[in-house]
RODO-2510 file (C-alpha; in nm, 4 decimals, decimal comma):
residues 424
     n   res          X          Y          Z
     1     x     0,0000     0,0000     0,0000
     2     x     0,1431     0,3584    -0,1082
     3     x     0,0395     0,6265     0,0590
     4     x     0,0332     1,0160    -0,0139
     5     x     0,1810     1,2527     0,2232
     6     x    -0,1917     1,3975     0,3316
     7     x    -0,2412     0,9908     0,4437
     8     x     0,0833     1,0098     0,5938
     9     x     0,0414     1,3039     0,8002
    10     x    -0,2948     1,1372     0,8985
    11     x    -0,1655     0,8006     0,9961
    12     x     0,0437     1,0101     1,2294
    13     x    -0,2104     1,2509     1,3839
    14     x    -0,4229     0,9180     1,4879
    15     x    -0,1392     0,7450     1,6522
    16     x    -0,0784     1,0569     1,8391
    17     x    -0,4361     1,0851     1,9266
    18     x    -0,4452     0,7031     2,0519
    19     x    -0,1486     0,6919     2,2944
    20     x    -0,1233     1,0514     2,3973
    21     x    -0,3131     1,0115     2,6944
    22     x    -0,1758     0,6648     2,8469
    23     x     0,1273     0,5296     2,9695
    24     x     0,0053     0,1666     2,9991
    25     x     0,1894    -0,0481     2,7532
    26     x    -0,1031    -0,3016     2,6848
    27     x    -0,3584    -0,0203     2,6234
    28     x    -0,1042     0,1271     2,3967
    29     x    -0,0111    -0,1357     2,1908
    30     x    -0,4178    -0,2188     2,0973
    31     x    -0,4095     0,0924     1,9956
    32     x    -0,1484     0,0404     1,7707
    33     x    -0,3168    -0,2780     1,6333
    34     x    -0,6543    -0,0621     1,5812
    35     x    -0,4220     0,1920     1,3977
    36     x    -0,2724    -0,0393     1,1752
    37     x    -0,5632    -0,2174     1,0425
    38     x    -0,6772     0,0941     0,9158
    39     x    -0,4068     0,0643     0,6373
    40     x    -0,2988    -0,2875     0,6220
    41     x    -0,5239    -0,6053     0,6366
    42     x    -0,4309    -0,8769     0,8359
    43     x    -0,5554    -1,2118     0,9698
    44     x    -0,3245    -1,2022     1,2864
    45     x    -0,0847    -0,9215     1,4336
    46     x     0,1255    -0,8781     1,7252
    47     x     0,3575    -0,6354     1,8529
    48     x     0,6510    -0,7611     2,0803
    49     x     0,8240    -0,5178     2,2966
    50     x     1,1891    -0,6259     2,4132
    51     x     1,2974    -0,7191     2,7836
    52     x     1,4980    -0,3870     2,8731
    53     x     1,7635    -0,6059     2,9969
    54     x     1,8218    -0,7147     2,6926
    55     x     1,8053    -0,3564     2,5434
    56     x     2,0530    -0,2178     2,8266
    57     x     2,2639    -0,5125     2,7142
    58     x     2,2596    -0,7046     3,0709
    59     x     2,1687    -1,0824     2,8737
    60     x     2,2226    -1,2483     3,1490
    61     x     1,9134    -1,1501     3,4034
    62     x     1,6227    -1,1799     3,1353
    63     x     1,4193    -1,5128     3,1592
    64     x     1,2820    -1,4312     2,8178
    65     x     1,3482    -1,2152     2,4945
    66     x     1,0190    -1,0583     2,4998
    67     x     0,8603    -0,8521     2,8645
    68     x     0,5351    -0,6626     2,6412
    69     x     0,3545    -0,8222     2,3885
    70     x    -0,0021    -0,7730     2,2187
    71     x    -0,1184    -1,0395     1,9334
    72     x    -0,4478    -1,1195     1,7675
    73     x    -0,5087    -1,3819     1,5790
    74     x    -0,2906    -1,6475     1,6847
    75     x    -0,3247    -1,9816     1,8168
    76     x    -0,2680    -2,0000     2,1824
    77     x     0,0513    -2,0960     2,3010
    78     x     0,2217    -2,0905     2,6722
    79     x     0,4914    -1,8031     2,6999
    80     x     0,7469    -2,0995     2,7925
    81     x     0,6823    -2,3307     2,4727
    82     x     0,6808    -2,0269     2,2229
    83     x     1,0595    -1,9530     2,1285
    84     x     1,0139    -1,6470     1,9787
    85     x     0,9146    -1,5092     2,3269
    86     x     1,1539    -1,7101     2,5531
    87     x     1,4860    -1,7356     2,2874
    88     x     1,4280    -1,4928     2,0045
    89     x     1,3791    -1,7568     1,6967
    90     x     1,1312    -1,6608     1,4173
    91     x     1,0559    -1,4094     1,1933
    92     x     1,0270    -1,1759     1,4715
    93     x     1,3033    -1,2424     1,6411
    94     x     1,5466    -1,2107     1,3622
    95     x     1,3903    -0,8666     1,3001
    96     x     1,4495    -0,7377     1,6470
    97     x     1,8367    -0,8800     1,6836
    98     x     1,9262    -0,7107     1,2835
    99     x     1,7052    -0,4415     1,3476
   100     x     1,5557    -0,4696     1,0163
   101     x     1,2669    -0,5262     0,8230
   102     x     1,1353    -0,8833     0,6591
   103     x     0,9103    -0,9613     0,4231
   104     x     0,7958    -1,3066     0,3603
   105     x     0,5823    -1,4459     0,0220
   106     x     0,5383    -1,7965     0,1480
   107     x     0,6359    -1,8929     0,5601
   108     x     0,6244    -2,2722     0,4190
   109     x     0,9524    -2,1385     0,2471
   110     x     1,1186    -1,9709     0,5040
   111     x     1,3746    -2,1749     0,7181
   112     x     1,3590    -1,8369     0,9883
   113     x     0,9777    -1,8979     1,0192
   114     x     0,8281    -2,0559     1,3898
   115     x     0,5153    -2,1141     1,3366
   116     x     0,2486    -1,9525     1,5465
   117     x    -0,0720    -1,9977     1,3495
   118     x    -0,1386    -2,3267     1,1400
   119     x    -0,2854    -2,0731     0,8697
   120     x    -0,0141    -1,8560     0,8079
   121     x     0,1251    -1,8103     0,4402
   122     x     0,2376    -1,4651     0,4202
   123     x     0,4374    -1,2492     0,6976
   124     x     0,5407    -0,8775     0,7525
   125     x     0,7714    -0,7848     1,0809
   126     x     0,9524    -0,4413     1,0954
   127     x     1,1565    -0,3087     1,3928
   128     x     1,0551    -0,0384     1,6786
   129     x     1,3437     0,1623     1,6500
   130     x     1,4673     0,3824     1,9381
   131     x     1,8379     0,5580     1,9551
   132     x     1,9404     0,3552     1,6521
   133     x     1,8304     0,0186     1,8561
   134     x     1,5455    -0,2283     1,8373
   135     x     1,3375    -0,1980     2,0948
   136     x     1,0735    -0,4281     1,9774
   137     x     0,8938    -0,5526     1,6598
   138     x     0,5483    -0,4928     1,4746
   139     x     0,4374    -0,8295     1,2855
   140     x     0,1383    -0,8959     1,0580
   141     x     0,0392    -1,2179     0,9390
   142     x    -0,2169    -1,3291     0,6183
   143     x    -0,3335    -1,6806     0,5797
   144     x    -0,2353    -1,6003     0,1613
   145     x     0,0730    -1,5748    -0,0130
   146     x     0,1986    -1,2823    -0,1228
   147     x     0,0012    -1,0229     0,0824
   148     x     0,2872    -0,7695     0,1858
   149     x     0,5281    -0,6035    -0,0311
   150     x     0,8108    -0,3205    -0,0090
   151     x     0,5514    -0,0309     0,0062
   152     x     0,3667    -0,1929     0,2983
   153     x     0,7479    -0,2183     0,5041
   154     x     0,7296     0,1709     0,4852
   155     x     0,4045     0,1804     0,5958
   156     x     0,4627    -0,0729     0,8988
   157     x     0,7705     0,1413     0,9262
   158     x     0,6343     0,4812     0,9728
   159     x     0,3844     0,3054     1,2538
   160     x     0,6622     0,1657     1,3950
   161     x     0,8934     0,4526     1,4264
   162     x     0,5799     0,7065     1,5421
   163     x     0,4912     0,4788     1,8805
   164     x     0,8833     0,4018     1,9295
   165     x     0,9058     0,7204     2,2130
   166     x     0,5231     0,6271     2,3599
   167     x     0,6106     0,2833     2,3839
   168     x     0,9411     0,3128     2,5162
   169     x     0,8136     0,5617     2,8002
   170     x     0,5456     0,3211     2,8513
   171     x     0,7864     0,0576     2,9047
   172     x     1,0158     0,2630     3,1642
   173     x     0,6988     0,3754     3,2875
   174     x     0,6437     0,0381     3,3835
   175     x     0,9629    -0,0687     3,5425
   176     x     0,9021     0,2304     3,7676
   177     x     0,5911     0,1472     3,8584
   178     x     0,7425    -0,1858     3,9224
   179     x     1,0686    -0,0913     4,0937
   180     x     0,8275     0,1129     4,3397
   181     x     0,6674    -0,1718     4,4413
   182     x     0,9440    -0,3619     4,5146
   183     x     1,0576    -0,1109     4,7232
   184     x     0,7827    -0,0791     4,8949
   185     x     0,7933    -0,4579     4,9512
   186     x     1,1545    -0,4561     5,0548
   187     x     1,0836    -0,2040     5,2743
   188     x     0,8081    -0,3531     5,4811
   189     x     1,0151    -0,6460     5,4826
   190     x     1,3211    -0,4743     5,6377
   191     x     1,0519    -0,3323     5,8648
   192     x     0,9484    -0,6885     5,9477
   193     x     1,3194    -0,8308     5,9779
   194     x     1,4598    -0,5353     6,2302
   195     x     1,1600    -0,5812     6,4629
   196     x     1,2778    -0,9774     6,4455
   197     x     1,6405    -0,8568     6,6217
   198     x     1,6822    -0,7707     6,9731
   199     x     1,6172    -0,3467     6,9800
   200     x     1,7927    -0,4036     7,3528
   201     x     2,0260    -0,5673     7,5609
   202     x     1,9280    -0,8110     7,8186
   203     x     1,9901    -0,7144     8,1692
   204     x     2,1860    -1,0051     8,3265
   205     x     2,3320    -0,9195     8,6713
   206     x     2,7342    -0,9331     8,6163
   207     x     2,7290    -0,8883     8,2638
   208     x     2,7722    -0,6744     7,9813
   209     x     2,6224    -0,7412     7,6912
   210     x     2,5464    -0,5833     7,3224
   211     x     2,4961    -0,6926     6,9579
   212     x     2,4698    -0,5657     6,6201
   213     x     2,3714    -0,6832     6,2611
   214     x     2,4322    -0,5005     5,9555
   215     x     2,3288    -0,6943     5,6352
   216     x     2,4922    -0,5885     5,2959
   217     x     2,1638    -0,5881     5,1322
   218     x     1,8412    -0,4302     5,1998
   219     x     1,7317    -0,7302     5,4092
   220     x     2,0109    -0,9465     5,5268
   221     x     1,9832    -1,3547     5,6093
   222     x     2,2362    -1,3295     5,9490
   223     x     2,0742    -1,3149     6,3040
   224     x     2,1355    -1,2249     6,6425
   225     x     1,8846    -1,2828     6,9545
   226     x     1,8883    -1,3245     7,3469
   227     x     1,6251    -1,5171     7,4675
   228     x     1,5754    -1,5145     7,8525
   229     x     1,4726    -1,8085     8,0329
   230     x     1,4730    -1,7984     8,4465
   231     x     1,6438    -1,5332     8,6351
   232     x     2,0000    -1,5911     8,5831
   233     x     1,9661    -1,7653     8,2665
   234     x     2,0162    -1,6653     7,9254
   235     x     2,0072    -1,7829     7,5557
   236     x     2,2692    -1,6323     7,2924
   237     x     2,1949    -1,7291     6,9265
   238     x     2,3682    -1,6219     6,6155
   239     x     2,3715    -1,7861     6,2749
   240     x     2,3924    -1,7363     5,9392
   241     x     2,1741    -1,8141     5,6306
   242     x     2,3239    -1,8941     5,3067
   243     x     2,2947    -1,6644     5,0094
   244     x     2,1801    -1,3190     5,0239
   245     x     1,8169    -1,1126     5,0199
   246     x     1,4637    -1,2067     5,0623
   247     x     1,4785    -1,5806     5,0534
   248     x     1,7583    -1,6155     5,3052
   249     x     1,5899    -1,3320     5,5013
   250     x     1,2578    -1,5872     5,5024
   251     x     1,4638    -1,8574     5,6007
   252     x     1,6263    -1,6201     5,8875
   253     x     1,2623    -1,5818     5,9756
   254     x     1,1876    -1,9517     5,9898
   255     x     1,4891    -2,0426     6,1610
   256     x     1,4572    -1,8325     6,4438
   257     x     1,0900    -1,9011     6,5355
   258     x     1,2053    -2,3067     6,5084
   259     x     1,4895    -2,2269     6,7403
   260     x     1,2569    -1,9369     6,9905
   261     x     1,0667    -2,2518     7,0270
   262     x     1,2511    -2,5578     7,0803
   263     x     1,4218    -2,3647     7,3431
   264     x     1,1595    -2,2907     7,5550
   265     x     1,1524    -2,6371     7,5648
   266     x     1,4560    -2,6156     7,7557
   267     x     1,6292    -2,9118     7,5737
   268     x     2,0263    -2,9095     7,5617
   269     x     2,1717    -2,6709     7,2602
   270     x     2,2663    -3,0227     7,1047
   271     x     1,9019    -3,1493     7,1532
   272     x     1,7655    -2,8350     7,0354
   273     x     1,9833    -2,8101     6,6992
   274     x     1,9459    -3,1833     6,6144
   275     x     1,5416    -3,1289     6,6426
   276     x     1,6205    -2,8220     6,4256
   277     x     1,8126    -2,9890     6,1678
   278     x     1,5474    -3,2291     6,1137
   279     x     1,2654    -2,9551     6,0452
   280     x     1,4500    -2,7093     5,8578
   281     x     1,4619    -2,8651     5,5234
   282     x     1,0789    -2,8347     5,5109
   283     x     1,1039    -2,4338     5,4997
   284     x     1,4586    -2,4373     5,2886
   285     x     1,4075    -2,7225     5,0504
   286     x     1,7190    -2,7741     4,8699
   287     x     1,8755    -2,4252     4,7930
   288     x     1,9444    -2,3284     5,1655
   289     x     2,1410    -2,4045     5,4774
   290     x     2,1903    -2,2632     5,7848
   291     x     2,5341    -2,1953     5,9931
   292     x     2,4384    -2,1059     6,3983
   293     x     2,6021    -2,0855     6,7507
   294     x     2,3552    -2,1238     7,0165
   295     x     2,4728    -2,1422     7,3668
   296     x     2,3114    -2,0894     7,7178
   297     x     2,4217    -1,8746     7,9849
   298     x     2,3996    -1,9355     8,3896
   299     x     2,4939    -1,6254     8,5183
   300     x     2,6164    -1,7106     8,8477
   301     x     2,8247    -1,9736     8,7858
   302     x     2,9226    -1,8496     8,4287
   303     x     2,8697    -2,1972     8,2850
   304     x     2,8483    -2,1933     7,9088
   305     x     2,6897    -2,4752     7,7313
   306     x     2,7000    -2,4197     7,3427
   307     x     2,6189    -2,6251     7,0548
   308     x     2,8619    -2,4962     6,7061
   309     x     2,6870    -2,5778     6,3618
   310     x     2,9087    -2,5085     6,0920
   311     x     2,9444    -2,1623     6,2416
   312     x     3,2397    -1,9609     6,2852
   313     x     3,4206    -2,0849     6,6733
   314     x     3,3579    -1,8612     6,9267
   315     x     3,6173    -1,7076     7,1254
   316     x     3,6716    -1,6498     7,4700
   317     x     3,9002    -1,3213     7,5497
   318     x     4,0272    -1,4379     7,9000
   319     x     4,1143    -1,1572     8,1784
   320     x     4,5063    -1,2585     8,1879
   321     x     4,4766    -1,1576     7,7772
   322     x     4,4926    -1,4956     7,6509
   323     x     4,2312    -1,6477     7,3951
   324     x     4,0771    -1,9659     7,3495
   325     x     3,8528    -2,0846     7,0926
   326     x     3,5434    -2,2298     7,1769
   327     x     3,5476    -2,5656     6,8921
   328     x     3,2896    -2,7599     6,9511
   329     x     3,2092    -2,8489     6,5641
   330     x     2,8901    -3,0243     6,4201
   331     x     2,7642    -2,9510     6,0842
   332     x     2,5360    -2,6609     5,9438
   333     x     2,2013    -2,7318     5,9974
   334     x     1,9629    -2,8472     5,6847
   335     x     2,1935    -3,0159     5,4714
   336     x     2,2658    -3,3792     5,6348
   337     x     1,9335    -3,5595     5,8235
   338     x     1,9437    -3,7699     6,1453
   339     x     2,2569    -3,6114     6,3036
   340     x     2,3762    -3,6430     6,6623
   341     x     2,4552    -3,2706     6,7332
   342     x     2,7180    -3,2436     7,0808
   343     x     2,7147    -2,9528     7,3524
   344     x     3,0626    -2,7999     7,4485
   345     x     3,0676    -2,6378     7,7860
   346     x     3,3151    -2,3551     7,8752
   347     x     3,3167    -2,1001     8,1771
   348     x     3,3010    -1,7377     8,1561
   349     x     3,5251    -1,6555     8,4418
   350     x     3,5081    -1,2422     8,6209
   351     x     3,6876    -1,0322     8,3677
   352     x     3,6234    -1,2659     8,0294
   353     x     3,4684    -1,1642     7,7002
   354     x     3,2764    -1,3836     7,4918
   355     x     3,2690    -1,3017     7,1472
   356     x     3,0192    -1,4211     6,8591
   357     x     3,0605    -1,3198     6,5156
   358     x     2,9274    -1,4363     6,1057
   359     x     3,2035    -1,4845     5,8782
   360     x     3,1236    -1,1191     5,7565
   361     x     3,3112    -0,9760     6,0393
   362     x     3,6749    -1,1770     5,9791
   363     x     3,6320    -1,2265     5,6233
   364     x     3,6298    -0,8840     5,5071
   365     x     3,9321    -0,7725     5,2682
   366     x     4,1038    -0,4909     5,2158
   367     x     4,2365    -0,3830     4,8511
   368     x     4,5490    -0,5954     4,8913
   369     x     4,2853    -0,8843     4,9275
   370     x     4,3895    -0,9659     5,3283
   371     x     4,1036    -1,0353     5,5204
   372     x     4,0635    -0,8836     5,8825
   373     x     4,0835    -1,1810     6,0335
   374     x     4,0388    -1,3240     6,3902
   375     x     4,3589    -1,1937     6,5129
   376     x     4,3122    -0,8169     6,4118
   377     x     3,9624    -0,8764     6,6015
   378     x     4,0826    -1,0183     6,9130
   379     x     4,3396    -0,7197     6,9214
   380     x     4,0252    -0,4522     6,8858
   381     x     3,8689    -0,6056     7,1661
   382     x     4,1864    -0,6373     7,4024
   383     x     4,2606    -0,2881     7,3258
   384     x     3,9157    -0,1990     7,4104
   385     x     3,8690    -0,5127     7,7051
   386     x     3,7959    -0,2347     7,9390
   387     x     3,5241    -0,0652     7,7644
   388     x     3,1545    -0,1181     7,7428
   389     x     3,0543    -0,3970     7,5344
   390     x     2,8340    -0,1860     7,2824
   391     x     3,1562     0,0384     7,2862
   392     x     3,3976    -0,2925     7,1861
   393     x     3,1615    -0,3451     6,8968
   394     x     3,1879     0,0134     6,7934
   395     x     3,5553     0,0173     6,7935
   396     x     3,5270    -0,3256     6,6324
   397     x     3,3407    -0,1239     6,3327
   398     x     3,5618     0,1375     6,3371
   399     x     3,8392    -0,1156     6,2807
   400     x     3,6697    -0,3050     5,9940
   401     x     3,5661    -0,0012     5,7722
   402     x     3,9183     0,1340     5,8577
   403     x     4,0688    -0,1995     5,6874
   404     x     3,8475    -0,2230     5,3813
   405     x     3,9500     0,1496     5,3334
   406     x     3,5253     0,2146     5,3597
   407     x     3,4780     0,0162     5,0810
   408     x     3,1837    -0,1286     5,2738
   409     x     3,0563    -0,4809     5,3733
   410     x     3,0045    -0,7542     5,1325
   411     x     2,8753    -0,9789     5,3870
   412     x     2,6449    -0,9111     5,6773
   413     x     2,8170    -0,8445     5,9738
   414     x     2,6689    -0,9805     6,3032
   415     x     2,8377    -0,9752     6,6020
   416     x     2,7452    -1,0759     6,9897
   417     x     3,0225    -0,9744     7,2658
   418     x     2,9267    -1,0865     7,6322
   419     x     3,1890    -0,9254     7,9056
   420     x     3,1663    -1,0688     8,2201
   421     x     3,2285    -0,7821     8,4688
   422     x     3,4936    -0,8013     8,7805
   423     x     3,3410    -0,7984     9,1429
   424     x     3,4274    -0,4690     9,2699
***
């Protein structure tokens, strides 16, 4: 079809008129459709709008080729089984990765073709150019041969190129609706996760005690918790989920309700991390795992019984300045069934700090790739030993951003430090 300028201008003013006054991509793209059948017959259409990862040219986070798409016409087909949509074959997909135009006689010809209609003899596709990239494709289908020629490509074209900027502010439109709600998610979730942590210290007479935990992401998947049992009696927990961001941050969630519970049981740590390792799978399946320290405080007698699951050793900073490592090692929870977990017991003598910690804290490099290390954190807290324990974990910070030269975390950091005070 040829048309005059007058028709031209036109076919312009009534695309303008159509997707003016919306920003939804679906609702735009009909339009389109309506527009175009004005001027060109066809038996089915579609217009495919790329994944803006793959636009951005970030391949590897898109699950398919296409993220908009309108069609009439064809046959029903699952997004997954059509491979135009999920790999970029056909007609339409060649169109979009050359960024030209095609023009088929016969499909039954055409070794590019994927067939999407059983009644298809004839195909059109041109590109949606924007900033000399394809941003998407128009397609027409007839069920005869023959149908489209070189004037209808500059037809299809001029559609094409006069809903590029509509449809690409649709799209980003989109994403930003999108990105909103994620962050609106994220953020109730980080809401959700912080009320989950201890806002306080536990008052224990004779001891000092403080934590922190600072995940990397917007929700993190380490955890930190004091759970208080008879006067004189205290629970420390700390443990680490593998992986990073919402799902470990569920599994956080999951984990420390199983372990808030079993406790008040008032099993052994052993007994209480072997019932744990048997339940956990049910809430991680097979992509997580779990790394924890959970030991139990009497106060008076400063017994420590502690059960280690894959987790970092504790250490005990003793008053003379000496320190000993708390190994007591089992295996992280949720990744072997019907294990025998064992209790170590230590005592937290007048004058001794107890320090808990994720691998965040001692793995963290500088730009000479040396980590910070258990040594350069026993020295922060024997420097500090005479401080208040929230204080020791400030310094502690201090220390860490100091060695990564404030590069920032790429772990969570969690950290527990106990100080058991001297009789006056």
């Amino acid at each position: 079809m040829k048309l005059t300028s007058e028709a031209k201008y036109q076919l312009l003013l009534d695309i303008s008129h159509q997707v003016r006054d919306t920003l939804d991509l679906d609702d735009i793209m009909q339009h389109l459709l309506d527009v175009v059948r004005s001027v060109l017959e066809y038996d089915a259409a579609g217009i495919f709008v790329l994944n803006q990862d793959l636009v951005r040219g970030r391949h590897e986070t898109s699950l398919g080729m296409i993220a908009g798409i309108a069609r009439r016409g064809f046959d029903p087909n699952p997004p997954e089984n059509d491979d135009m949509l999920m790999r970029g074959q056909g007609i339409t997909g060649y169109v979009i990765q050359h960024c030209t135009s095609v023009v088929v006689q016969d499909v039954r010809q055409e070794p590019r073709y994927v067939e999407g209609r059983r009644t298809t003899r004839s195909e059109i596709a041109v590109p949606i150019i924007r900033n000399e990239r394809a941003i998407g494709a128009l397609n027409l289908e007839s069920d005869r041969v023959s149908v489209y020629h070189a004037e209808d490509v500059e037809v299809l074209q001029l559609i094409a190129d006069a809903a590029s900027i509509s449809i690409e502010k649709a799209m980003l439109h989109k994403q930003l609706m999108e990105q909103m709600l994620i962050n609106r998610q994220l953020e109730t979730a980080r809401e959700v996760q912080s009320r989950l942590l201890p806002n306080e210290a536990p008052e224990l007479e004779g001891y000092d005690i403080a934590g922190i935990c600072i995940p990397t992401d917007d929700i993190g998947g380490d955890y930190f918790d004091y759970i208080s049992f008879s006067p004189g009696c205290l629970g420390l927990a700390i443990a680490d989920v593998s992986g990073h961001g919402i799902s470990s941050a569920l599994v956080m969630t999951a984990f420390r309700a199983l372990l808030r519970t079993q406790a008040r049981g008032r099993s052994t740590p052993a007994g209480i991390a072997s019932v744990i390792n048997q339940i956990l799978p049910e809430f991680t399946g097979d992509h997580h795992f779990v790394t924890a320290l959970y030991a139990v405080l009497d106060a008076a007698s400063g017994k420590l019984t502690y059960v280690s699951c894959g987790h970092p050793a504790p250490f005990k900073l003793r008053a003379n300045g000496e320190v000993e490592k708390l190994d007591n090692h089992n295996p992280a929870l949720g990744i072997f069934q019907d294990l025998n977990y064992t209790d170590g017991l230590s005592t937290m003598d007048e004058g001794d700090i107890l320090g808990m910690y994720t691998d965040g804290v001692i793995e963290l490099m500088d730009r000479a790739g040396q980590t910070f290390g258990l040594q350069r954190l026993t020295d922060v807290i024997r420097e500090n030993e005479h401080e208040s324990a929230a204080e020791i974990i400030y310094k502690i910070i201090q220390a860490t951003e100091s060695h990564s030269d404030h590069y920032g975390y790429l772990d969570d950091f969690t950290l527990v430090i106990v100080h058991r005070k001297r009789s006056d």
